[in-house]
N, C-alpha and C positions, 0 to 999 in steps of 0.2 A: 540407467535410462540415458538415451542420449540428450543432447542437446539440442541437436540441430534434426531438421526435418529436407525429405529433399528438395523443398524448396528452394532453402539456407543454401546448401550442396550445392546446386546447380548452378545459385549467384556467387557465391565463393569459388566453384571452379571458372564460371563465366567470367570472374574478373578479377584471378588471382587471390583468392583470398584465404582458400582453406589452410594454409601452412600458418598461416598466422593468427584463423580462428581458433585453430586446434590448439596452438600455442599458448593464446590467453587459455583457452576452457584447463592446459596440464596446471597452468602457474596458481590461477584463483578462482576457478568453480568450485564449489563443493554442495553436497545435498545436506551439509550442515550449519547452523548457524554458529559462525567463531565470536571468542568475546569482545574481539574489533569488530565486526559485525552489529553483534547484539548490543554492544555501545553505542553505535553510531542509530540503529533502527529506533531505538529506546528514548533516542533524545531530541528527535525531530519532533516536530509539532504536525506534522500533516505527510499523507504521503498519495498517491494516484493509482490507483486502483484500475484495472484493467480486464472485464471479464465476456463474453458471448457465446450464445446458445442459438444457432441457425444463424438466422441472417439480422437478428439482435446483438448490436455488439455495444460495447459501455464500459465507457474511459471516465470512472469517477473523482472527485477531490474527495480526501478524506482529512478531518482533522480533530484535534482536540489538542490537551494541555500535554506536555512533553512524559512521554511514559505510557499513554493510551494506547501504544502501542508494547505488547509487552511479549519477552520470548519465554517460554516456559518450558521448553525441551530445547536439545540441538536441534531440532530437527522439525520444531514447531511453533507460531507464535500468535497471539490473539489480537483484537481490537474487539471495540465497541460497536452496534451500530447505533447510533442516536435517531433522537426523531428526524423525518426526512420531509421530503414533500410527496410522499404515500404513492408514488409513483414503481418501486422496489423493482429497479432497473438492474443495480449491482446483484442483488439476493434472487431476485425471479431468475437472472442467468444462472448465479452459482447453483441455484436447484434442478437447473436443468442440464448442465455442462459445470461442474465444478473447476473446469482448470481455468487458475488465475494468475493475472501478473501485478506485483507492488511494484511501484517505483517510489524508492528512498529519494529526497534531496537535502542536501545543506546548502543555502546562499549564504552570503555574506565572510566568504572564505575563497583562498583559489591556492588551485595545486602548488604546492611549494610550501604553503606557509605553514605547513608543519600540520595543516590537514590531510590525514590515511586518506579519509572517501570523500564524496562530493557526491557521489549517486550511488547506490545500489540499488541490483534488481533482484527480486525474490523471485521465483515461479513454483507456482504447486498446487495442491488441489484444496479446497474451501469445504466448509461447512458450517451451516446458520445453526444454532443454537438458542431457543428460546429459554430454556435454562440451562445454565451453566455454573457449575460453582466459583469461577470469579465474576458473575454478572453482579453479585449484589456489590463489589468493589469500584464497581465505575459509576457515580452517583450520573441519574438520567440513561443510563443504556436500556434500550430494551430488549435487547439480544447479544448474544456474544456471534461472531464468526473464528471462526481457527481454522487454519490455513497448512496443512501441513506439508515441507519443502522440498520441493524436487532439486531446485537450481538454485545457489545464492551468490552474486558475483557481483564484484564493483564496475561499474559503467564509466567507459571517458567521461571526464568532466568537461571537456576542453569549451565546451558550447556554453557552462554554468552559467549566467550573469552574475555580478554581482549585485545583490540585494541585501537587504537589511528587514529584519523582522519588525517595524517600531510597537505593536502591540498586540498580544493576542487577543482573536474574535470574542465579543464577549456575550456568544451565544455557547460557550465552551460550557457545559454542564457542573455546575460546584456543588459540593454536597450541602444541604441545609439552603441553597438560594433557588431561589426560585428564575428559570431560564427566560430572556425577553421576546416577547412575540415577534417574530420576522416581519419583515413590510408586506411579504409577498401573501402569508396568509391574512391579513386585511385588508386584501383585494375583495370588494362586495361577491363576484360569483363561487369566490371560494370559501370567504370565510361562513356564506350560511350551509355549505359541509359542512365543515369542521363544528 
């Protein structure tokens, strides 16, 4: 499969740039997940999810505790979806256009210091899962999505800020706790929904 669409083409010959896209896609594309890869995906806490069906498109935050994202093939990897605000923005696209984009980050590192990545991108096609046999693993999910990869490649960093994690969200699902209600469903029009 390729990579590029002629879109890509047209601005990489428009402005010099195919010799050098080509370039990166021989050194570090691969439609497989490597264990520098699957280390680095495995241990971020959040990643951005990027998916559209017509003229719906939706650029999500994804997060949980470090690992929620998990690679189980070369060539494949899961997450969670938790509860949301019932809106089913990311999964209403992927049911109707499966191809998806992750974007991987680490903050609080910068090229040189002995950090391999700083971004990767996945791309490949999705699918929602109401069961799943690692669903009962991830205490609070109620669906699995698996993704399986077309493209997986490390992205300049050059743009990263540096950042610091000081604590994870502590709406992150524990097993045996019970999760704390968001602000936003104790808005009066929404919470007599719910």
């Amino acid at each position: 499969m390729t990579m590029f669409n002629d879109g890509n083409r047209a601005l990489q010959d428009k402005y010099g740039g195919r010799a050098v896209a080509d370039r990166i896609v021989d050194l570090v594309e691969s439609s497989e997940i490597s264990d520098e890869f699957k280390g680095f995906i495995e241990a971020v806490p959040f990643f951005f999810l990027a998916t559209a069906a017509g003229e719906n498109t939706d650029c999500s935050f994804k997060g949980g505790a470090p690992g929620f994202v998990r690679v189980t093939a070369p060539d494949t990897l899961i997450f969670p979806d938790y509860d949301g605000n019932r809106m089913y923005k990311s999964l209403g696209n992927i049911t109707e256009n499966p191809n998806v984009g992750l974007l991987f980050m680490k903050f609080g590192a910068e090229e040189g210091d002995g950090a391999l990545y700083l971004r990767v991108r996945v791309s490949g096609t999705a699918t929602v899962h109401d069961e799943h046999p690692a669903l009962a693993s991830y205490p609070g999910a109620q669906r699995i999505v698996e993704v399986t990869v077309r493209h997986v490649f490390p992205n300049c960093p050059r743009y990263v800020p540096q950042m610091e994690l000081v604590e994870p969200s502590r709406h992150i699902p524990k097993a045996g706790e019970e999760q704390p209600v968001p602000a936003w469903k104790e808005i009066p029009p929404i919470a007599e929904l719910l």
